[in-house]
N, C-alpha and C positions, 0 to 999 in steps of 0.2 A: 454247619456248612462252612466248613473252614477252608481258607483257599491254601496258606503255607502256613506251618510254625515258624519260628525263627531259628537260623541253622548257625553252631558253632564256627565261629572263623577261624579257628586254630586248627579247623581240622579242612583247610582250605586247597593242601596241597594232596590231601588221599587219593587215590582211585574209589570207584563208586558203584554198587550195583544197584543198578534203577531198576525195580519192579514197573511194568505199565501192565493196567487192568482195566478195561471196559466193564462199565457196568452201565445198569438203568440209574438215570437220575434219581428217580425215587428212593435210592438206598443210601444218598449222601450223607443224610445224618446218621444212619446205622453205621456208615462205614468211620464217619468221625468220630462216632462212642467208641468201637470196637480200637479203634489206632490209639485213640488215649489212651485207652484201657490196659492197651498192650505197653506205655511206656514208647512210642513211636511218635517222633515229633516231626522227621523230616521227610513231610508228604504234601502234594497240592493237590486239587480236584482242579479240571482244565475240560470248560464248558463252551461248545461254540452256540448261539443263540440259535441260527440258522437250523440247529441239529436239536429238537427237543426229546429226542427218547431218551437218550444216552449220555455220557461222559466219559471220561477219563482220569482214572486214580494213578499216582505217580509215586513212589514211596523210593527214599532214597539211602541206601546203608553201608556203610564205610567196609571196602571187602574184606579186612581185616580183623573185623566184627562178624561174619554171616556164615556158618556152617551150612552147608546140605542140612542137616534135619532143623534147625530156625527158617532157614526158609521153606522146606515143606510145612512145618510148623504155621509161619504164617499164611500160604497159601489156603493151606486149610481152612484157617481161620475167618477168611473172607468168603469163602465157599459155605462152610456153615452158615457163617448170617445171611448171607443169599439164598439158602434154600429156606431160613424160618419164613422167608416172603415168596416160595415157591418159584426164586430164581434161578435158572442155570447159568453161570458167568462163560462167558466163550475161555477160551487159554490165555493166561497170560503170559510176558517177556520178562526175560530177564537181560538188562543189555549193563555190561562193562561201560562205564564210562570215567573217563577223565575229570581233574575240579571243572566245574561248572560255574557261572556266574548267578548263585541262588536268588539274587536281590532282581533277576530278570527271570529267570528259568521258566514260570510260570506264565508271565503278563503279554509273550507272545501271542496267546490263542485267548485270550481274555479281550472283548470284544464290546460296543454299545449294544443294550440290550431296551428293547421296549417292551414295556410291560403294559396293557390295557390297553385305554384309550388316548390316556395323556402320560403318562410317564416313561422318562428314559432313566434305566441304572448305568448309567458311566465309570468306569474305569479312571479315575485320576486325573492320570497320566496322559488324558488321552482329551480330544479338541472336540467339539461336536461338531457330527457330519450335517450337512446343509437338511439332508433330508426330514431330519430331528426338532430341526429347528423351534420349532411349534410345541413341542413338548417339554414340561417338568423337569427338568435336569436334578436327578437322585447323585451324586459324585461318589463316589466309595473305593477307599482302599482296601481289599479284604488282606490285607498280610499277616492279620493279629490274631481275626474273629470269625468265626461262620457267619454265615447271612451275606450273600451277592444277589440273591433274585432268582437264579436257578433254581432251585428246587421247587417243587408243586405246592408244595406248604405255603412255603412264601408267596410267591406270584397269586396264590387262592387272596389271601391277606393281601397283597398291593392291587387286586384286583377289587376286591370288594370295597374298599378306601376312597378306589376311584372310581368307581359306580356310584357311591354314597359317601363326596367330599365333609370333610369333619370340618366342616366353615367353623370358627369358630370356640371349636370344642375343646377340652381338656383331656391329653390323651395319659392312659398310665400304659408301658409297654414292658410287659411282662416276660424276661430273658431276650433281654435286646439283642444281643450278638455283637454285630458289626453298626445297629443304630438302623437298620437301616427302614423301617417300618415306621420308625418314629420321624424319621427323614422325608419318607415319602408323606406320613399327617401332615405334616408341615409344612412342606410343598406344595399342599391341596387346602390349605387355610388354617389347618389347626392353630389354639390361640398358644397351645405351651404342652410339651409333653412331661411328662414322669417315667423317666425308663429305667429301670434296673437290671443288674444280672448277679450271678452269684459265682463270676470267673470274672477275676480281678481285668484278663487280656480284653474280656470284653465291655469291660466299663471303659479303658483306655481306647480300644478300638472307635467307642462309639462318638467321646470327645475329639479325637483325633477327625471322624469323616465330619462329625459336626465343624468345625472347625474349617475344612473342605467345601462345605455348603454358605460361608458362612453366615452359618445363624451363631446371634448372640447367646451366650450364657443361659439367659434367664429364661430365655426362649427352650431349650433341650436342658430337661433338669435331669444328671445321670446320678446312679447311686448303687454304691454296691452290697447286694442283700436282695431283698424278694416284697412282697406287699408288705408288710412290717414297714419299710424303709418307705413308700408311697403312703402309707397311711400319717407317718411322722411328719411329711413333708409338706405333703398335698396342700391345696387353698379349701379352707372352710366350706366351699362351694360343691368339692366331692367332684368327682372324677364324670367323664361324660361319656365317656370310649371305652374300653380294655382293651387291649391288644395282646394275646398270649398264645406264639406261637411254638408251642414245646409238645413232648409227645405226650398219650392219651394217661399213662401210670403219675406223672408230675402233675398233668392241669386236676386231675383227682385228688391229689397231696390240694395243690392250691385253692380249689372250686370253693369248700367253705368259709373261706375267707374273702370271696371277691365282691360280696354284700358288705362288705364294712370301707370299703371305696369309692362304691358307685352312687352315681348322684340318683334322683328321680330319674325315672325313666330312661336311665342311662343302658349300655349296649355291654357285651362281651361278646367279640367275635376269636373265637377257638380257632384253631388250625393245628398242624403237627397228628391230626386223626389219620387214622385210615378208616377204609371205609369201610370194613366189617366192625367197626366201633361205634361206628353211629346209633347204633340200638343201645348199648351199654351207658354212652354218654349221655345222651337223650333223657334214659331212666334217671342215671346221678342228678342231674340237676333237675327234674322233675321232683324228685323228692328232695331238693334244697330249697324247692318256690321257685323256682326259676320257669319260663317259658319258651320253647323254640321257633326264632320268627324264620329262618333260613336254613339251610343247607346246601352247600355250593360241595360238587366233586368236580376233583381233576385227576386223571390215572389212578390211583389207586389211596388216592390224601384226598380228605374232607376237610369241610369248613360248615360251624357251626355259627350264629349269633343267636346269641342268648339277651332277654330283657327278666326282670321280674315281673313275677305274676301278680294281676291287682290282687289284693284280697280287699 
């Protein structure tokens, strides 16, 4: 869920062809894998709260760089991974534009967003409205890292934290992003998290909005790497939470390993599923010992927790 890469200043004075594409929220992360993938750095996702089906992708490229067939090339490109999830994308624009002020471009339609019962994800930059008041203040700058709240994966995960506050708890947050999962345990009581990632922007990102909240140091333990790095680290006491919001092929890579973290009767709450996955994952960790207490859907993303099974 990344909101902007970081844009070259040198090339400050070009003309600019800005792609805009509407899509379903749900494809945020697809469409973040796919722009990486392509070597495409200057792009933002532009989410109003008010509006949950949809979004807005914005991809920005020096005219002097973009043939006719690169850009059908890319058009394509986003069209394919919208139908591997049976979506038809409306048309999108292609508009000429002049420099632009990239370090703002985005944060016009970036908004307070409430999330549950008690938490607001805030925008920085931005004051709390009266009406908030009474809520969690999450702060986040996303200009580094994916993870703002927007996407159903996440909100499934900010949602169940706040249903069932981690008073207390020791959280390990597995592909932090932007922090911001680890932000919000911690808002809700948690005693101290362990987050990792394994993208250098998003270890930065995560210190950076910690930083923003501020919590101390010792409080948001970040690191960069995957449970390897949480197991080196962790307090003798073992872990109380998981939090491991990444898609169904990774938490698979991971699952074997999340027994050698977790405390007694400690929790793994999954996210980044969809829902025709829920039978697959179910079986995986049925046959690691593991047990499933939950299952939460939102649109088309699941949420799992998992505990182990007595034996």
């Amino acid at each position: 869920m990344l909101f902007e890469k970081t844009i070259d200043r040198q090339n400050s004075q070009l003309s600019w062809l800005r792609l805009e594409q509407q899509f379903p929220v749900e494809l945020e992360d697809s469409f973040y894998w796919l722009l990486s993938n392509l070597a495409i750095h200057r792009f933002s996702f532009e989410h109003d709260p008010s509006e949950n089906s949809t979004q807005n992708l914005f991809i920005w490229i020096p005219l002097s760089e973009c043939s006719v067939i690169e850009k059908e090339t890319l058009v394509q490109s986003l069209i394919a991974m919208a139908k591997t999830f049976d979506v038809v994308l409306p048309p999108c624009k292609w508009i000429e534009v002049k420099d632009e002020d990239w370090s703002l471009s985005w944060k016009k339609n970036w908004k307070p967003d409430p999330v549950g019962r008690s938490i607001l994800i805030l925008p920085a930059w931005l004051e709390v409205p009266e009406q908030f008041f009474q809520r969690k203040i999450v702060r986040l700058d996303p200009g580094s890292a994916f993870g703002t709240g927007s996407h159903p994966s996440t909100r499934l995960c900010i949602e169940a934290l706040d249903n069932d506050p981690p008073v207390g708890q020791t959280i390990a947050d597995i592909g932090c992003g932007s922090g911001i999962l680890s932000l919000t345990a911690l808002k809700l009581g948690a005693k101290n998290t362990y987050s990792v990632d394994t993208d250098s922007l998003a270890i930065s990102a995560t210190k950076i909005n910690s930083a923003l909240n501020d919590f101390p140091e010792n409080l948001l333990n970040v690191f960069l790497g995957s449970i390897e790095e949480i197991e080196a680290n962790m307090p003798k006491k073992k872990i109380d939470l998981v939090l491991c919001n990444i898609l169904a092929p990774i938490i698979k890579l991971l699952g074997p390993d999340f027994e050698k973290i977790i405390g007694h009767k400690g929790k793994v709450i999954l996210s980044g599923l969809l829902v025709e996955q829920i039978a697959e994952l179910r079986e995986f960790f049925l046959k690691l010992g593991w047990q499933v207490l939950e299952i939460k859907i939102k649109d088309q993303w699941a949420l799992m927790v998992l505990t182990l099974a007595l034996t």
